[in-house]
C-alpha positions as CSV (number, residue, x, y, z in Angstrom):
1,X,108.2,-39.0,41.9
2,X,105.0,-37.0,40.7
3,X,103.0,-34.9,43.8
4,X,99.4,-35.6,43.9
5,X,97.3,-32.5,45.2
6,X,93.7,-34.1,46.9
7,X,91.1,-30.8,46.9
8,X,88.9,-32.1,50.1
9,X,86.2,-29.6,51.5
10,X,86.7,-28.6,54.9
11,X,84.1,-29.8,56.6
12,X,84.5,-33.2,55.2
13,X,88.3,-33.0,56.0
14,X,86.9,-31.8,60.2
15,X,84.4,-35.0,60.1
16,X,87.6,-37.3,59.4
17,X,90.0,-35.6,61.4
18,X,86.9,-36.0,64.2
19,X,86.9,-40.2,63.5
20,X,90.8,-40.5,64.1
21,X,91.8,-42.3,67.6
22,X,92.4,-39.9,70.6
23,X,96.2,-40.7,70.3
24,X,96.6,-39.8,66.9
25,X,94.1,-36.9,67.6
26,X,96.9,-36.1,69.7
27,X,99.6,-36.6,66.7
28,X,97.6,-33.9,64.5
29,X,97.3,-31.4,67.4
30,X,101.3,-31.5,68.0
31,X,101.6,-30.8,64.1
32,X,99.4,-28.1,64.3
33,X,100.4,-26.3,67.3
34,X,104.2,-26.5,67.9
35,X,103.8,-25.5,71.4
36,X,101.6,-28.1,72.3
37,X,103.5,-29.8,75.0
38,X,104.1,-26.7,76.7
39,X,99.8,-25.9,76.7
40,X,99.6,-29.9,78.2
41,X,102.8,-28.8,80.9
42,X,100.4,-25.6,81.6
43,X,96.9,-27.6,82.1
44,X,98.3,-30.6,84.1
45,X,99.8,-27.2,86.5
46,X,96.6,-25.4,86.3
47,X,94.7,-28.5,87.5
48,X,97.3,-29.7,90.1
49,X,96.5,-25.7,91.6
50,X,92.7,-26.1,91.3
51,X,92.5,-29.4,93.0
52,X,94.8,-27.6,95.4
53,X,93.1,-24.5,96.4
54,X,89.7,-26.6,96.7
55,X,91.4,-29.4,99.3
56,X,91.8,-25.9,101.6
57,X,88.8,-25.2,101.4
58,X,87.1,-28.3,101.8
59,X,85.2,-28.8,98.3
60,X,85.6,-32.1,95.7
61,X,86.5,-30.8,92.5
62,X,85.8,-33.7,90.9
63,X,82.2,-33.7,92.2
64,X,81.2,-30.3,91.0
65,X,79.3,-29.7,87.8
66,X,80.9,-27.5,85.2
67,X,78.7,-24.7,86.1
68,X,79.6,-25.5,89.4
69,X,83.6,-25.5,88.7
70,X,82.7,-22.4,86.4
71,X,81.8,-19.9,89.3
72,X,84.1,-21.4,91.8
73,X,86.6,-20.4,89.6
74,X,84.8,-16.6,88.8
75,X,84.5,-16.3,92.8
76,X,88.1,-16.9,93.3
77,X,89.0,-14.4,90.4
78,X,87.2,-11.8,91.7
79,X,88.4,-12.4,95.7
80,X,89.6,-9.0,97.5
């Protein structure tokens, strides 16, 4: 069976890539980066911890702008 090569410029290849269906979105990113399960294992922790520390301290993640979420989570970095 012959190979056919397609030459498709990047951006154009992006644009596509952009139109696809989160779950095969999903299916490219797990091609592309082997570890990807792992980075997916790490965020759902990361988020389970956030959501966490804020129930302590009394403050609704989910209701805080992302500049909001942004320097909660500078303050807590740079805690003594």
């Amino acid at each position: 069976m012959d190979t056919i090569t397609l030459e498709i410029p990047e951006p154009q290849l992006v644009e596509w890539l952009r139109r696809l269906a989160p779950a095969a979105k999903r299916s490219v990113l797990r091609a592309l980066i082997p570890e990807m399960d792992e980075l997916e294992g790490l965020v759902r922790y990361g988020d389970r911890r956030i959501r966490a520390v804020c129930a302590r301290r009394g403050i609704d993640w989910d209701s805080l702008t992302e500049q909001e979420r942004q320097k909660l989570i500078d303050d807590i970095l740079h805690e003594a």
